[in-house]
Each structure stands twice: as structure tokens, then as C-alpha cells.
C-alpha positions as CSV (number, residue, x, y, z in Angstrom):
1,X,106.0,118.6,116.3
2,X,103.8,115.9,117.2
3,X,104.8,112.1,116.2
4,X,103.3,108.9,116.9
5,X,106.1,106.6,118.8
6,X,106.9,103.8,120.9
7,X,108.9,103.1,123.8
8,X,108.4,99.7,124.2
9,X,107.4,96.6,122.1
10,X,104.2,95.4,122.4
11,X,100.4,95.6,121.3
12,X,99.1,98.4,119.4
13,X,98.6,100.4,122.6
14,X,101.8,100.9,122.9
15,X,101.5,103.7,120.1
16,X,101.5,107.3,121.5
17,X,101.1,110.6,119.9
18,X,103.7,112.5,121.4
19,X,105.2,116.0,121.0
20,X,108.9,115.6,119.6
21,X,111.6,117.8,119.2
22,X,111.4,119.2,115.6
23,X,114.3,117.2,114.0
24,X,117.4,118.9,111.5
25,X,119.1,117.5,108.7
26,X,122.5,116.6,108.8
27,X,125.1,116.1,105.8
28,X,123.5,114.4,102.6
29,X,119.8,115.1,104.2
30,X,117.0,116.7,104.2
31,X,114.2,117.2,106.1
32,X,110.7,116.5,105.0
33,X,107.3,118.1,105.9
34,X,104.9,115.0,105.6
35,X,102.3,115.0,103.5
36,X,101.4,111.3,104.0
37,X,102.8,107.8,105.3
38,X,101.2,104.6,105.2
39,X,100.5,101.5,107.3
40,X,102.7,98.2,106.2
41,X,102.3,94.6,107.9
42,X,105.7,94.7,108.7
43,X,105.1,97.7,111.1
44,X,103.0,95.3,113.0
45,X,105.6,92.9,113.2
46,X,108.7,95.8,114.3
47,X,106.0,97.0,116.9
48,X,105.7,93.8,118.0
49,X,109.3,93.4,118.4
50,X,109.2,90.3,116.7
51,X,112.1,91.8,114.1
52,X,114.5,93.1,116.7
53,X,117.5,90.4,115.1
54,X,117.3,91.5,111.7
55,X,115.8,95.2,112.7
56,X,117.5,96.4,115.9
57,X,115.6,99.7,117.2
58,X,116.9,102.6,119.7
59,X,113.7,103.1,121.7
60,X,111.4,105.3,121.8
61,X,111.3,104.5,117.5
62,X,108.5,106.2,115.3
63,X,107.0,104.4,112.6
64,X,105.9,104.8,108.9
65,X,108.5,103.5,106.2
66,X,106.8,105.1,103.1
67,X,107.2,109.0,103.0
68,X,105.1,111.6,100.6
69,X,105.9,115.5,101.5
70,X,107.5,118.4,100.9
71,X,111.6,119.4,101.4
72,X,111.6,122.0,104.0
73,X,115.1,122.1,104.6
74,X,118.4,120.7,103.4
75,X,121.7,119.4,105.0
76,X,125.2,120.6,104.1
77,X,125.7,119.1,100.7
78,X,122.3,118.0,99.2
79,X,122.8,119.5,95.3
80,X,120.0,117.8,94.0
81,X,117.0,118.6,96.1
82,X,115.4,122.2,96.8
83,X,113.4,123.4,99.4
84,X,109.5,122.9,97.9
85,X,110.3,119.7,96.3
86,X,107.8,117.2,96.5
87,X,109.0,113.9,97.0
88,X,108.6,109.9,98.0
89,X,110.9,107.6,99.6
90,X,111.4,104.2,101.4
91,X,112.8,104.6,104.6
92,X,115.2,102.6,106.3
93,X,113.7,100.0,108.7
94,X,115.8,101.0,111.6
95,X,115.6,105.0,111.5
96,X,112.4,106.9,112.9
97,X,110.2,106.7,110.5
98,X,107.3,109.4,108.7
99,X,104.1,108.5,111.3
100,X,105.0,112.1,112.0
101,X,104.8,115.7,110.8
102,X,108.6,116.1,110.0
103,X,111.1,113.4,109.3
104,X,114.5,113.7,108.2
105,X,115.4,111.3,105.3
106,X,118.8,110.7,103.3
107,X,118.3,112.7,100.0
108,X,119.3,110.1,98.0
109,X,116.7,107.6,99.1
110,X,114.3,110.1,97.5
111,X,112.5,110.8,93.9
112,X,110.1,113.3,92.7
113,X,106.6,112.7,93.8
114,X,103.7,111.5,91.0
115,X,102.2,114.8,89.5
116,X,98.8,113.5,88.7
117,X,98.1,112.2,91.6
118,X,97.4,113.8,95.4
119,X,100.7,113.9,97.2
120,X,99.3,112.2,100.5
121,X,98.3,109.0,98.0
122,X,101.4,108.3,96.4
123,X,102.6,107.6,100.0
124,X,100.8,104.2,99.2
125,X,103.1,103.7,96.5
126,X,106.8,102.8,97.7
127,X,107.3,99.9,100.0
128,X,104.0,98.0,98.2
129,X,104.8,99.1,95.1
130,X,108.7,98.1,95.4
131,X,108.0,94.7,96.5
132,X,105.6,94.2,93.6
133,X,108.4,95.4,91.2
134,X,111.2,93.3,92.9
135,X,109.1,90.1,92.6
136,X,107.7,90.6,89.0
137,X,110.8,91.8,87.4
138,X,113.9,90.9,89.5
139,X,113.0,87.4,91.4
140,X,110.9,86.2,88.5
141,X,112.1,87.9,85.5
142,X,108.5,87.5,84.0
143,X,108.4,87.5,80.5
144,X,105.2,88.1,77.6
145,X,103.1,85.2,77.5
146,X,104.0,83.5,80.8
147,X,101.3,82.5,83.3
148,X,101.7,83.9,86.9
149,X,99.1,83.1,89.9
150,X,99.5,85.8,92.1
151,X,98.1,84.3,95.8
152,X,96.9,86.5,97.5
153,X,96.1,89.7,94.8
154,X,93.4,91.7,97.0
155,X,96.1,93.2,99.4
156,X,97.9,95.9,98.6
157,X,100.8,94.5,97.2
158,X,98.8,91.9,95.0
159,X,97.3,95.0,93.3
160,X,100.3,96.0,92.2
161,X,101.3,92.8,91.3
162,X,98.6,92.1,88.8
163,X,98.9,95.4,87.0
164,X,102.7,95.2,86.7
165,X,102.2,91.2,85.4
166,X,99.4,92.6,83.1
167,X,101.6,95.1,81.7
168,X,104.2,92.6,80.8
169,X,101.5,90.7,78.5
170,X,101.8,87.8,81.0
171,X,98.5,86.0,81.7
172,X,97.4,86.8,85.3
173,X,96.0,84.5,87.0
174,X,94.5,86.3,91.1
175,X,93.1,84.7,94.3
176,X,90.8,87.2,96.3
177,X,87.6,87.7,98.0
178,X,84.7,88.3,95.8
179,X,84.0,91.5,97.1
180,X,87.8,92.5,95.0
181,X,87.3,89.9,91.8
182,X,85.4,93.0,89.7
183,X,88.6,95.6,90.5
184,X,91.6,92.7,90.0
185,X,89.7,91.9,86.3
186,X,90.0,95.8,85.8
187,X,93.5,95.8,86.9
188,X,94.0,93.5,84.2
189,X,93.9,89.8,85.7
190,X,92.7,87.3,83.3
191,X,91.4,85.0,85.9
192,X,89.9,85.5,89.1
193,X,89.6,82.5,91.7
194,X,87.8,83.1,95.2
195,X,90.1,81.6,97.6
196,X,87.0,82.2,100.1
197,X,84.6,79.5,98.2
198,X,86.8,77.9,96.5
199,X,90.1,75.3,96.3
200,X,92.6,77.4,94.3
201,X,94.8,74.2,93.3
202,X,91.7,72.9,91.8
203,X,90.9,76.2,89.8
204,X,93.9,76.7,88.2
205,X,93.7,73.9,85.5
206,X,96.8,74.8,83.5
207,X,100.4,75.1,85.0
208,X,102.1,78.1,86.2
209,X,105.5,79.5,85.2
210,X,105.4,82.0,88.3
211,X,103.7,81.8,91.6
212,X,103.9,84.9,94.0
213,X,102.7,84.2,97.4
214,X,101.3,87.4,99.2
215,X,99.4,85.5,101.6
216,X,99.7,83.9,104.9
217,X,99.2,80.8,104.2
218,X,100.6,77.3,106.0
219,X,104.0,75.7,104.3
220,X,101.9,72.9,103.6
221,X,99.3,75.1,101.6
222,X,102.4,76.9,100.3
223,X,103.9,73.6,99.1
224,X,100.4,72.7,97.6
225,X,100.2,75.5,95.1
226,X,104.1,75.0,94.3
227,X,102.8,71.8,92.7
228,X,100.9,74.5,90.0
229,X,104.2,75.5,89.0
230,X,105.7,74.4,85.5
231,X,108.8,72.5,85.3
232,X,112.0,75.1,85.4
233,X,109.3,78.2,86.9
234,X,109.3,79.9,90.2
235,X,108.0,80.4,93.4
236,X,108.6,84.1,95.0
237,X,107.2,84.0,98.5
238,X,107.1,87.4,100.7
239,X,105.9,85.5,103.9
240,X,109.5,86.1,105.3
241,X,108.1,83.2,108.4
242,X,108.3,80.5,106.2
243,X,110.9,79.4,103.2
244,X,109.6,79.3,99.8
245,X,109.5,75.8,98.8
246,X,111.9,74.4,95.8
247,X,111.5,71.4,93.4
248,X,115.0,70.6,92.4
249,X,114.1,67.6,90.4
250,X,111.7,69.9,88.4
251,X,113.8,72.8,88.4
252,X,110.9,74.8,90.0
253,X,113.3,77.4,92.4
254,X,112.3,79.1,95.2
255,X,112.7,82.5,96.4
256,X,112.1,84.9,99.3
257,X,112.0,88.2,98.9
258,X,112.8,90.8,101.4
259,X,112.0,94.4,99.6
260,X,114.6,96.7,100.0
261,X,114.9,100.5,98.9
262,X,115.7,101.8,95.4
263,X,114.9,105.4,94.7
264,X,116.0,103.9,90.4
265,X,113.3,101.2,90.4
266,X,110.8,103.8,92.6
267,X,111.3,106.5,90.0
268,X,110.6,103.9,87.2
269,X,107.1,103.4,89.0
270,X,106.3,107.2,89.4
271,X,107.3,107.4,85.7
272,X,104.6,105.0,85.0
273,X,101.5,106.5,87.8
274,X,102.2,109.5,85.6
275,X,101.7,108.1,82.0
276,X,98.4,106.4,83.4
277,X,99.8,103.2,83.5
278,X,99.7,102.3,87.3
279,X,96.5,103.4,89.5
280,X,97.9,104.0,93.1
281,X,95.3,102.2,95.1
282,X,94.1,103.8,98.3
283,X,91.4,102.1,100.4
284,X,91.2,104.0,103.6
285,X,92.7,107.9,104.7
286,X,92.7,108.6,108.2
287,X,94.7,110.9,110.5
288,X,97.8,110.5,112.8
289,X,95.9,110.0,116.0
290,X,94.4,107.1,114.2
291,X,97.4,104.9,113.4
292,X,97.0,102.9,116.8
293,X,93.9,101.8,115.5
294,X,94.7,101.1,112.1
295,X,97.8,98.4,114.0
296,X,94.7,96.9,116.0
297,X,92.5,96.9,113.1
298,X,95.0,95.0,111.6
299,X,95.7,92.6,113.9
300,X,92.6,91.3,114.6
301,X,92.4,91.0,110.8
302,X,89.9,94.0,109.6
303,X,92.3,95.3,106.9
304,X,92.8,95.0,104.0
305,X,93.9,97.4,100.8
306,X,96.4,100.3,101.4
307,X,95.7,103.0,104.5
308,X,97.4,106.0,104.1
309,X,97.9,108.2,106.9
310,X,98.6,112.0,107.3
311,X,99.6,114.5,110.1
312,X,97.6,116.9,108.5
């Protein structure tokens, strides 16, 4: 089968398309024809080797952390999957990953792919979509009528973000470009401020009880918008290079999140693509052969929005 992989850390060239041996299942798996992964900014940075401490890699590694596909065949002891299933998953950081046309997953780290959308998108919804969950719902615990800036909305997680916020009947409040402000208002953010033309902390006139941080900005800028946030809110911050900054004399408290898998909580958003109530947002579709150029794309800053890719 073929597979994109590397066998070294480095710059995007270091991705290859290779042909791979045509992996099997083993107890509690399955394998997994793939329909569709996607590119995430942390595949930059595992590429890059700049999470082998945390992320330790047996070399050559193949990327793609989301899955979308098809069960093609099970390992001794999977009851609750059949062969034709269409599912999604989150893979582990450290196992080869989906930028291929067969990967081998645990079944339990699976749920039923959306019906009502294509099965190659809804490999844009796990890893983005998880995150946006986790820091809504766990790490903030937003609640109806609380105000949330969400720094950084445009990307793919932000988008998310604001529909999951609106849904909660809290009042969004979303930085991004103005070529994005029409789609975040659709998506159901109150308030829109260009962080291109204009000095967020001066925009938002009224305090915050949340701030998510999506976007790679300094500490210092960080710590500026933490001043937005009401006495006794939070800051969630997903720029794992920098620590979210706290305010114990106001109570403001300070998380990082690091997203992690949960096939529950993914369900819960499939549940919801399905009723209408989530749009899985896909920017860009290109092919296998094309995923070293989506990492370079990326890293020189052309990217933005979800890129799914497929093997097909």
C-alpha cells in the first residue's frame, strides 16, 4: 500500500510516499481502509522533532492523527465493529498514523462516522473538533450567558469553538481576518474583531468570563488579553510553548490544554454533525502525494482552515 512517512526529523522534505507493507490487526483492532486524514499543526511540530520528549517515535513514523474510512478487517476479539463500518477516530500520537491507505487502529478509539456528511470530511472533525470540546466544556465549563473571546477563531479549531460557545447561549466574542468575519457571524459569534487592523484589548469593551487562546501569540500579548478576563474567569491556552497566564489575586486561573482522545465526547460531536447542529468545516481537499506540501505550505504560514487529505 502506499503511505507517506518519515525516516528522519526535519523539514517537510523529509516526507516520502513510500510503498509499505499492508499492515494486520492484532487483538482488540482493526484495520481501516482510509477514506480521509487531515493535516494538524502538531504534525508540523512531531515532524520537526521538536515533540520527541513528550512524543517518542520508532522511525520511519507515518503521519495523520484524524482517521475517516472503512473496517476492512478485524483483530481476534473486536465484538463491536463489522467489516463495512464506517468510522472516525483520534489516533495515538506515537503509533503510525492514517497519511496512508490502510491503518490499523484500536477499535475502541473508534465511533461511527457522520451520515450526512462525505466520509473523507468528517476526517476534519476529531482532533479540532476534540480540542474545541475539551476547552468549551471541560477546561471552562461555559455556561448560558457568559462572555467568551475566542483568540484566534478563523483556524480550524476556532471554528469549532464559536459554534460550540454559540450553542451554549454564551455570547461569542472572535478575532480573525476579515476575509473570515462574514462565516464566524454565521457560525454564530456575536462579535467579530480583526485582529489584522485592529487592537483586540481595545475592542473588547466589556470583560470576559472565558478567554481561549488558539493563536500564536507572545506571553506578553497573551498576558495582555488575560487582563479582559472577569474576576474568578478563565484563560484556556492551546499554545502548549507557553503557560497560560493566572491572576491569583483576581481568581482569573489559567489552563493549558493538551487534547487527548475520547471516542464518548467524539460520538457526542457526530451526534450533533448529524442533527445539523455542527457544520464540519473543510477548506482545502488534496491527495496523498500532496501532504509534503500542505507541511511547507504551512510553515511558511499559507494555511489556514482545515485540509483534509485522502489516499484515494
Amino acid at each position: 500500500m502506499k503511505a507517506i512517512r518519515f525516516h528522519q526529523y526535519g523539514d517537510a522534505d523529509v516526507l516520502r510516499l513510500e510503498e509499505v507493507e499492508l499492515p494486520e490487526p492484532g487483538p482488540g483492532q482493526v484495520r481501516v481502509r482510509v477514506a480521509g486524514t487531515s493535516f494538524n499543526g502538531v504534525d508540523a511540530n512531531i515532524r520537526a522533532g521538536n515533540m520527541q520528549g513528550p512524543m517518542p517515535l520508532t522511525l520511519p513514523h507515518t503521519p495523520g492523527l484524524d482517521v475517516a474510512g472503512t473496517v476492512d478487517q478485524l483483530g481476534d476479539g473486536v465484538t463491536d465493529l463489522r467489516v463495512g463500518d464506517r468510522v472516525i477516530g483520534f489516533l495515538p500520537f506515537v503509533v503510525d498514523g492514517a497519511s496512508a491507505e490502510h491503518v490499523v487502529v484500536d477499535a475502541e478509539s473508534l465511533t461511527a462516522a457522520p451520515t450526512t456528511i462525505p466520509l473523507v470530511d468528517a476526517a476534519a472533525l476529531p482532533v479540532v473538533g476534540l480540542t474545541a470540546w475539551q476547552a468549551v466544556h471541560e477546561h471552562a465549563a461555559l455556561q448560558a450567558g457568559q462572555r467568551i473571546l475566542v483568540n484566534g477563531a478563523g483556524g480550524a479549531v476556532g471554528r469549532y469553538a464559536v459554534q460550540l460557545a454559540a450553542a451554549a447561549s454564551a455570547h461569542v466574542v472572535a478575532t480573525g481576518g476579515s476575509d473570515v468575519r462574514d462565516h464566524l457571524l454565521a457560525l454564530g459569534a456575536e462579535q467579530v474583531v480583526d485582529h489584522t487592523s485592529t487592537d483586540v484589548r481595545s475592542a473588547v469593551t466589556e470583560p470576559v468570563d472565558v478567554l481561549l487562546n488558539l493563536a500564536p501569540v507572545t506571553p506578553e500579548q497573551l498576558a495582555d488579553l488575560g487582563t479582559l478576563v472577569a474576576d474568578g474567569g478563565v484563560v484556556v491556552n492551546t499554545t502548549v510553548w507557553m503557560p497560560a497566564p493566572s491572576d491569583e489575586s483576581r481568581g482569573v486561573r489559567g489552563i493549558d490544554l493538551y487534547v487527548r482522545s475520547d471516542a464518548g465526547q467524539l460520538a457526542g460531536l457526530v451526534a450533533r454533525v448529524d442533527r445539523g447542529e455542527l457544520l464540519v468545516d473543510v477548506d482545502e481537499r488534496v491527495s496523498l502525494e500532496d501532504l509534503p506540501a500542505v507541511h511547507a505550505r504551512a510553515a511558511a504560514g499559507r494555511l489556514r482552515g482545515k485540509v483534509v487529505v485522502t489516499p484515494a
